[in-house]
Backbone as CSV, one residue per row, in Angstrom:
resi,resn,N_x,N_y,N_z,CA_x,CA_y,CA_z,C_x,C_y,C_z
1,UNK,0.826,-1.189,0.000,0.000,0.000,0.000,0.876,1.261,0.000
2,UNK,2.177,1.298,0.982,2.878,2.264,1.028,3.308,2.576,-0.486
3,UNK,4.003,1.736,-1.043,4.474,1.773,-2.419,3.854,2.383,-3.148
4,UNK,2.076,2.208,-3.764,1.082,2.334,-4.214,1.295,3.616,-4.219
5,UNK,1.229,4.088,-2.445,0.868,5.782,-2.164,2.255,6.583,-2.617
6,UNK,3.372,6.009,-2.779,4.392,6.921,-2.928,4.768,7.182,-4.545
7,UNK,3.902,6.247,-5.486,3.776,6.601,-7.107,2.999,6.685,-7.411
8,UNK,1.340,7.625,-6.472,0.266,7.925,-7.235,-0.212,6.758,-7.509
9,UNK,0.198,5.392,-7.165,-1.352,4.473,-7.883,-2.740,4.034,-6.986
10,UNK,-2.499,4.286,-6.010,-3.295,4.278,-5.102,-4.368,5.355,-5.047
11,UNK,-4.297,6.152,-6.523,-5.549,7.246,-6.135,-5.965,7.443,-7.936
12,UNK,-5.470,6.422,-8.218,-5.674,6.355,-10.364,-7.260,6.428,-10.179
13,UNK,-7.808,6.553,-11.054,-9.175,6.764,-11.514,-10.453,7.762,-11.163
14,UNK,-9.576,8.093,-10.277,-10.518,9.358,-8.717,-10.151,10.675,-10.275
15,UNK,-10.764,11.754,-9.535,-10.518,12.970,-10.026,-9.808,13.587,-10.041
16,UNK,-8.986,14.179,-11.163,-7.282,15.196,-10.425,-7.262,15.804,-9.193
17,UNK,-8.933,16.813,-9.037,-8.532,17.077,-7.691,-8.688,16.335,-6.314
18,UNK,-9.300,15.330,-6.778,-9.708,14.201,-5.966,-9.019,13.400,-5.671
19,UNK,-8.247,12.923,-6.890,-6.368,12.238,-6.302,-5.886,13.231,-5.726
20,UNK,-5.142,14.803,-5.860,-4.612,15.231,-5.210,-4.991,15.702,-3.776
21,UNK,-6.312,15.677,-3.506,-6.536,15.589,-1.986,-6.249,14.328,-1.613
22,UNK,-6.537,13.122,-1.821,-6.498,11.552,-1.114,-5.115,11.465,-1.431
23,UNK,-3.998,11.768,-2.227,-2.709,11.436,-2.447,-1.888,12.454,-1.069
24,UNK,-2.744,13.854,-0.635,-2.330,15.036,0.256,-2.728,13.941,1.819
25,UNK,-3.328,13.653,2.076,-3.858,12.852,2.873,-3.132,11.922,3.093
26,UNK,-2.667,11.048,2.191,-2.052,9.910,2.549,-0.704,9.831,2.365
27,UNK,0.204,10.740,2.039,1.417,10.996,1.458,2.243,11.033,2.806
28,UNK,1.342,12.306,3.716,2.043,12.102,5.473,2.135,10.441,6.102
29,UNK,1.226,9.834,6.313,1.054,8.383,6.549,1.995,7.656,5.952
30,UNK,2.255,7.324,4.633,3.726,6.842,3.385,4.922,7.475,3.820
31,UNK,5.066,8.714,4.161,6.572,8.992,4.621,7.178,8.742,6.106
32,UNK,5.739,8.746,7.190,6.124,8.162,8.487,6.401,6.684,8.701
33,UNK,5.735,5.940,7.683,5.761,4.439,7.412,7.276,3.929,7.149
34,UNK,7.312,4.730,5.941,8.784,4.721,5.361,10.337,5.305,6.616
35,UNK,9.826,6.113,7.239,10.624,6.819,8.396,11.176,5.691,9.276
36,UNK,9.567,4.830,9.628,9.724,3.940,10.752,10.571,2.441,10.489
37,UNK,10.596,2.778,8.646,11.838,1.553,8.566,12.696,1.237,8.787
38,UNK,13.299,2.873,9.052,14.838,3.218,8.747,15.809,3.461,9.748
39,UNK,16.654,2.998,9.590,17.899,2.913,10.563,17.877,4.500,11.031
40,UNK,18.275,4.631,12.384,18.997,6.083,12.495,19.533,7.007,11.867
41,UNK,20.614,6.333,11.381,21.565,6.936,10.185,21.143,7.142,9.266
42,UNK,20.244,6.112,8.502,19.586,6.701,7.242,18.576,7.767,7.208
43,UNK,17.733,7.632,8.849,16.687,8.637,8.965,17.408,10.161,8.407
44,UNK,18.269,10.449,9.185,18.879,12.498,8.767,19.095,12.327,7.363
45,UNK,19.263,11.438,6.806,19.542,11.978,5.555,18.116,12.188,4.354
46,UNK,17.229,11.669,4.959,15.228,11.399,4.276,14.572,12.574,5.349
47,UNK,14.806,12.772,6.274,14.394,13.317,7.584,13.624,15.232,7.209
48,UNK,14.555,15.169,6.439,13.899,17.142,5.874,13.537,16.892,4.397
49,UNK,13.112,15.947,4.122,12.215,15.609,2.479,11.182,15.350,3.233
50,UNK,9.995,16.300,2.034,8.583,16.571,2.599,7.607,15.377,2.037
51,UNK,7.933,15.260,0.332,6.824,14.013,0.719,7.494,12.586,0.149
52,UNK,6.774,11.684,0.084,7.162,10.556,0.262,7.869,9.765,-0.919
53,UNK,7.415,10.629,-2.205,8.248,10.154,-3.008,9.503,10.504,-3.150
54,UNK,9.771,11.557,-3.316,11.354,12.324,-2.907,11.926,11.575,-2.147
55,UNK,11.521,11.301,-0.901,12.287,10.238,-0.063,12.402,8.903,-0.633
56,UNK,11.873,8.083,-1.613,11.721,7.104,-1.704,12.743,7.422,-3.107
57,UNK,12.821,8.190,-3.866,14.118,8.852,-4.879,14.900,9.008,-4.495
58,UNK,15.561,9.703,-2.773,16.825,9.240,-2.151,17.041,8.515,-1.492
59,UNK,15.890,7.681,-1.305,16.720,6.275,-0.080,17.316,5.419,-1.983
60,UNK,16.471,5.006,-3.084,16.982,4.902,-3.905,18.635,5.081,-4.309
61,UNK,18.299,6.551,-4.950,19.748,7.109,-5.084,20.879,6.683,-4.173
62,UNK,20.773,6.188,-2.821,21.809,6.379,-1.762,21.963,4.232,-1.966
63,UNK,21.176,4.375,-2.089,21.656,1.830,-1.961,21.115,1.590,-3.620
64,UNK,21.694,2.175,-4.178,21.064,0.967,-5.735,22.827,1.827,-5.532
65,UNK,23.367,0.555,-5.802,25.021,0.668,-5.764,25.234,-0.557,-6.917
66,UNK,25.068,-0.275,-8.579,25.892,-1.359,-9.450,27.410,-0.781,-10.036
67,UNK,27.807,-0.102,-8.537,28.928,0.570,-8.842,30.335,-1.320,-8.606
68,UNK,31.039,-0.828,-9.840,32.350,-2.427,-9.925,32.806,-2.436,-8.148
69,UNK,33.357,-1.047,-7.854,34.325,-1.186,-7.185,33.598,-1.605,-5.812
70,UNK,32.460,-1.235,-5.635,31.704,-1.558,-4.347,31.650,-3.136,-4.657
71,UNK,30.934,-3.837,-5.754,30.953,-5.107,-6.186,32.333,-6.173,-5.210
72,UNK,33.582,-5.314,-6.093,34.667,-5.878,-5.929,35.265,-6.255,-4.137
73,UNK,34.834,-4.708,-3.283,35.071,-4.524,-2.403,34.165,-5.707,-1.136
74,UNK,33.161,-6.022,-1.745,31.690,-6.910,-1.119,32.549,-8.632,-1.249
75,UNK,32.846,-8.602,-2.583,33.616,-10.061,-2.274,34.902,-10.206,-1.680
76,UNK,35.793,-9.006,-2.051,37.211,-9.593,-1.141,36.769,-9.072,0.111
77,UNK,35.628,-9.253,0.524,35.458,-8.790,2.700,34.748,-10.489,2.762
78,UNK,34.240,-10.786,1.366,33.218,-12.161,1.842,34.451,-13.272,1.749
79,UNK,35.511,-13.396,1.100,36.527,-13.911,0.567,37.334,-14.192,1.688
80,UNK,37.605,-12.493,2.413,38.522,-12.971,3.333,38.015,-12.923,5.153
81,UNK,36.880,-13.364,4.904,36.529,-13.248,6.281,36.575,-14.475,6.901
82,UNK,36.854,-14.880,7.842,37.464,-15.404,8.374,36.774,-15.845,10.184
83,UNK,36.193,-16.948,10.261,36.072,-16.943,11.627,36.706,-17.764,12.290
84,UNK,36.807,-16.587,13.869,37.764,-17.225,14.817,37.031,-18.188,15.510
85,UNK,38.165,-19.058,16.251,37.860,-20.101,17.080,37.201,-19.352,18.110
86,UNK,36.020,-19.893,18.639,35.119,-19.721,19.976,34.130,-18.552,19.729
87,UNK,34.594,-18.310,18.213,33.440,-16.693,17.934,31.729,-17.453,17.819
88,UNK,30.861,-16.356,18.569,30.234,-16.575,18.242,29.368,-16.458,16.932
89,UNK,28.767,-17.613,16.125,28.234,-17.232,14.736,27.423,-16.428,14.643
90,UNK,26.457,-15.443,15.534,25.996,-14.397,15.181,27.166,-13.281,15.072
91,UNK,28.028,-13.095,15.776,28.957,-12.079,16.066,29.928,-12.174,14.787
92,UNK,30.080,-13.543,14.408,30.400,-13.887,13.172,30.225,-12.853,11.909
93,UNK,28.769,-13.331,11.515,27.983,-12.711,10.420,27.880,-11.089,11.085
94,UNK,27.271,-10.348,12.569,27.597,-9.596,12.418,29.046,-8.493,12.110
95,UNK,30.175,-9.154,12.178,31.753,-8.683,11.759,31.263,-8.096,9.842
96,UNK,30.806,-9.123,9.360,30.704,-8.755,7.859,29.325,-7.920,7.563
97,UNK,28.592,-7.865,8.280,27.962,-6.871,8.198,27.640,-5.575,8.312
98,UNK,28.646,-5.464,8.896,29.357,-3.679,9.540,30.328,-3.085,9.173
């Protein structure tokens, strides 16, 4: 539903001004939704974008990464990671996740 509300399809067939009130309405609801997903860190950076698609164009912009060198950088950390004796396997997986 959030999705729906943050590209206008959730209000197709209504009246222009009739989508743009029910899209005004529900756009606050889609960006607090979206807010409440988000890590801390990611919040300040979505945090002063007003409505929900804009935010949903920079949480975008900021993780669609088909950049090589990030690629490259993701396998030699998966390559050379390494667990120690007595680690625990959550503490494990969290090491490569951070």
């Amino acid at each position: 539903m959030v999705a729906q509300i943050v590209v206008g399809a959730a209000i197709l067939g209504a009246t222009r001004a009739g989508s743009i009130t029910k899209w005004d309405d529900k756009d606050p609801i889609a960006i607090q939704v979206i807010n409440n997903c988000l890590d801390n860190n990611v919040v300040s950076n979505v945090q002063s974008i007003i409505t929900s698609h804009d935010a949903w164009q920079e949480l975008f912009r900021m993780f669609e990464s088909q950049n090589v060198v990030t690629k490259m950088f993701l396998k030699d950390n998966l390559q050379t990671l390494e667990m120690k004796y007595g680690e625990i396997v959550i503490k494990h997986f969290q090491s490569f996740l951070s």
